[in-house]
C-alpha positions in Angstrom: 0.0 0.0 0.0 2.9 2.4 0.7 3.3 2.5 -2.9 0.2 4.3 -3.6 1.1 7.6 -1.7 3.8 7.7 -4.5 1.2 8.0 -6.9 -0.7 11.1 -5.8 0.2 14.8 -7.3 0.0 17.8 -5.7 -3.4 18.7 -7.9 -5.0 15.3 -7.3 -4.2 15.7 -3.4 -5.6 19.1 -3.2 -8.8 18.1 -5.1 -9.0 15.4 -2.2 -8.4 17.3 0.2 -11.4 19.8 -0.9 -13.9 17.0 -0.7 -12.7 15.6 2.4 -13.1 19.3 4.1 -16.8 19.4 2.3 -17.3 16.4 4.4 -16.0 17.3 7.3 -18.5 20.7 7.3 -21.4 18.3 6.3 -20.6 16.4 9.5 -21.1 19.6 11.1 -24.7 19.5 10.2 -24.7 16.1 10.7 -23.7 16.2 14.4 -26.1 19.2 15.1 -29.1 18.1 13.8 -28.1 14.4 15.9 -27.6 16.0 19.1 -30.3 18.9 18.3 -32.9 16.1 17.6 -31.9 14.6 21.6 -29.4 11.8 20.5 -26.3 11.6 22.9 -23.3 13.4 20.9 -21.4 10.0 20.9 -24.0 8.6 18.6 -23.2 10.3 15.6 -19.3 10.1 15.8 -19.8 6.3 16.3 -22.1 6.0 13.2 -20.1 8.1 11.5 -16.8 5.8 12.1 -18.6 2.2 11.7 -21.4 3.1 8.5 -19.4 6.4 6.7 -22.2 6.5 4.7 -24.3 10.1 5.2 -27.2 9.5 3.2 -28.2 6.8 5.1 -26.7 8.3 8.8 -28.9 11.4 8.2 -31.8 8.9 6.9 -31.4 6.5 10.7 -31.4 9.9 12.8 -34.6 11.4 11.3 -36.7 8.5 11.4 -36.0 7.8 15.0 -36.1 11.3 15.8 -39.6 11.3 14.2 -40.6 8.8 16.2 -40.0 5.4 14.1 -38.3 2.2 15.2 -34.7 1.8 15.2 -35.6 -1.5 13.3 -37.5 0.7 10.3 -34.6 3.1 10.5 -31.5 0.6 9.6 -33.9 -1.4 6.8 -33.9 2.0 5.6 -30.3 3.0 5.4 -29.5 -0.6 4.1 -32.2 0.0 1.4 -30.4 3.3 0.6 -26.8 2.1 0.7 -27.8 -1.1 -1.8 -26.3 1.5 -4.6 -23.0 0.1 -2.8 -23.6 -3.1 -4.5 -22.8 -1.6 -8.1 -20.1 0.8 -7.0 -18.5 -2.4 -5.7 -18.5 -3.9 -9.6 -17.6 -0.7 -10.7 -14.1 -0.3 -8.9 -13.1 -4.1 -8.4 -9.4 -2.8 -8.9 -9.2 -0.3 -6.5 -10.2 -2.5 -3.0 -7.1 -4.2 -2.2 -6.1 -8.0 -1.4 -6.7 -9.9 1.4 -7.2 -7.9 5.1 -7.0 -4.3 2.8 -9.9 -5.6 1.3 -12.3 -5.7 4.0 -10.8 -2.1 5.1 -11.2 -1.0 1.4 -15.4 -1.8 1.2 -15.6 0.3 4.5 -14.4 2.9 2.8 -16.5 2.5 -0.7 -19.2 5.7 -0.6 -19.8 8.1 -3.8 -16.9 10.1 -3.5 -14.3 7.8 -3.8 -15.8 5.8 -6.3 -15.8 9.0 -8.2 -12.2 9.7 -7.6 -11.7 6.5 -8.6 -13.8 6.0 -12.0 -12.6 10.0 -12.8 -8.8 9.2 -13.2 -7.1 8.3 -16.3 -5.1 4.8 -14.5 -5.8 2.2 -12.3 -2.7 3.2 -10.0 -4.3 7.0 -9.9 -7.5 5.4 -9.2 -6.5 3.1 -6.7 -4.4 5.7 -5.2 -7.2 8.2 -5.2 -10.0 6.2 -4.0 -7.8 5.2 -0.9 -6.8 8.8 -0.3 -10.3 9.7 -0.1 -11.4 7.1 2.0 -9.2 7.7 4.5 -10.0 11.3 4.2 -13.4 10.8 4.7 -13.1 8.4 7.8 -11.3 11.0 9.7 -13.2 13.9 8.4 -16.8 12.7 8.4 -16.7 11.9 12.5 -14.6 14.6 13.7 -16.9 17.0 11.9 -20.1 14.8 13.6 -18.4 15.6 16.9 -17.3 19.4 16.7 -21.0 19.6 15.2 -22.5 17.7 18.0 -20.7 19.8 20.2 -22.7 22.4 18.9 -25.8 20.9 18.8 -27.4 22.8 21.3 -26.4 26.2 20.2 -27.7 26.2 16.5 -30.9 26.0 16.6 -32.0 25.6 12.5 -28.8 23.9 10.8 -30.3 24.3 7.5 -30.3 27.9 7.6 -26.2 27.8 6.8 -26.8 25.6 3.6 -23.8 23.1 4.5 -25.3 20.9 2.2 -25.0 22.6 -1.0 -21.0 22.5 -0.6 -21.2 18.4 -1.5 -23.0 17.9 -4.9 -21.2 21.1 -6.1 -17.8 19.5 -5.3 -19.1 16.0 -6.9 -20.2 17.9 -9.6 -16.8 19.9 -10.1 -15.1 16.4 -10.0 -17.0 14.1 -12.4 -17.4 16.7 -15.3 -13.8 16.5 -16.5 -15.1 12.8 -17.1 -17.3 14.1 -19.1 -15.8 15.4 -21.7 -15.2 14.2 -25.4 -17.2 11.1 -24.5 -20.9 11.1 -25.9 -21.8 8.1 -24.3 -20.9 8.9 -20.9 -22.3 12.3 -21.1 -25.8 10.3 -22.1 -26.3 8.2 -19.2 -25.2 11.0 -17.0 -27.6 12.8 -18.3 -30.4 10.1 -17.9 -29.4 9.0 -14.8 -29.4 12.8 -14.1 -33.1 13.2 -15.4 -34.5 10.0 -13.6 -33.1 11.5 -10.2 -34.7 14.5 -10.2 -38.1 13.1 -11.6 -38.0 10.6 -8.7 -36.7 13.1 -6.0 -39.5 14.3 -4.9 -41.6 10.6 -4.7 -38.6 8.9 -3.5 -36.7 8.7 0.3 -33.2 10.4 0.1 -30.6 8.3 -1.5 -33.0 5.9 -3.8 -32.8 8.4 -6.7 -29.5 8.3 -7.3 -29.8 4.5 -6.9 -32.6 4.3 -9.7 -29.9 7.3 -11.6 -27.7 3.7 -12.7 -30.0 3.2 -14.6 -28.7 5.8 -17.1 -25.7 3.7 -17.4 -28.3 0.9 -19.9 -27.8 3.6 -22.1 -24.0 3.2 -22.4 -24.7 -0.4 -22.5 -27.1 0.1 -25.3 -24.6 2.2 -27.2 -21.8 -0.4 -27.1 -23.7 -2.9 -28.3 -25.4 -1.0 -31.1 -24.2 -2.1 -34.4 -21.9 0.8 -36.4 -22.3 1.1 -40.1 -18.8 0.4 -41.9 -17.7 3.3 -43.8 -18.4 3.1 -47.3 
């Protein structure tokens, strides 16, 4: 593993360090809105280290905190994170052997499988999705805990907009991707369309789960028969 750090460039380090620090000031919120809604500060910084998965930590504290079982609450957050199961086939290359493996899957969330997919190598993106990872395991609970710290003070979190800062970053990061490549630009662009139709139907995290979809157009694309040139 030592071997990776080689691999990372001043540009690719600072573009990780940006997300990590998104997350960290999304854990902010995160921690506030936990302790705010009556949960004990240590029970954010303990979800945050064992799930590192917000979608579904923000989906466990607000159905508790509106009064539903804890059973109903981690159905939920599994149902949400089952958009793990394709990342994982996405970035096989990327995990690690053996022990690192196991460490590697904990640390599989949508930012470093973008990292990942968005580099032109699999050293880069191995190197970059571990990066991140680690990033984001330090990041996401020490922002939970300075936020829970503050729990009581702030009284409407989502006044500061803290959660605008993550897609934009995403967004920043994937477009690059983007770029000279039709069919990718396609099924981002359906995948795109299909979140926001379901969005407001759907619990957060299941659009951007039913958003693969857009990658059947890629599919389609490859397969489609081209006409030899006369």
């Amino acid at each position: 593993m030592g071997s990776l750090w080689k691999t990372l460039d001043r540009a690719l380090l600072r573009d990780v360090a940006l997300v990590c620090l998104a997350v960290g000031v999304i854990g902010l919120s995160y921690g506030a809105i936990a302790v705010a809604s009556g949960f004990p500060l240590w029970l954010p910084v303990v979800l945050g280290l064992l799930v590192v998965a917000a979608s579904s930590e923000f989906l466990f504290i607000g159905i508790i905190a509106a009064g539903g079982s804890p059973v109903a609450a981690v159905i939920a957050g599994l149902l949400v994170n089952a958009r793990h199961l394709p990342f994982g086939l996405a970035v096989p290359d990327v995990l690690g052997r053996g022990a690192w493996w196991f460490l590697g899957t904990h640390l599989m969330n949508d930012e470093t499988v973008v990292f990942a997919l968005s580099q032109k190598d699999t050293a880069r993106g191995r190197a970059a999705y571990w990066a991140c990872g680690l990033g984001i395991l330090v990041c996401w609970p020490i922002g939970a805990a300075i936020g829970g710290l503050a729990g009581t003070v702030i009284e409407d979190t989502d006044a500061f907009g803290l959660d605008a800062m993550f897609p934009a970053i995403l967004l920043a990061l994937i477009l690059p991707a983007l770029r000279g490549d039709r069919e990718k630009r396609r099924a981002a662009l359906a995948g795109a369309a299909l979140a926001l139709a379901t969005t407001p139907f759907l619990p957060a995290g299941l659009p951007v789960l039913l958003a693969l979809a857009g990658l059947a157009l890629t599919a389609v694309g490859e397969k489609a028969p081209r006409k030899a040139p006369r």
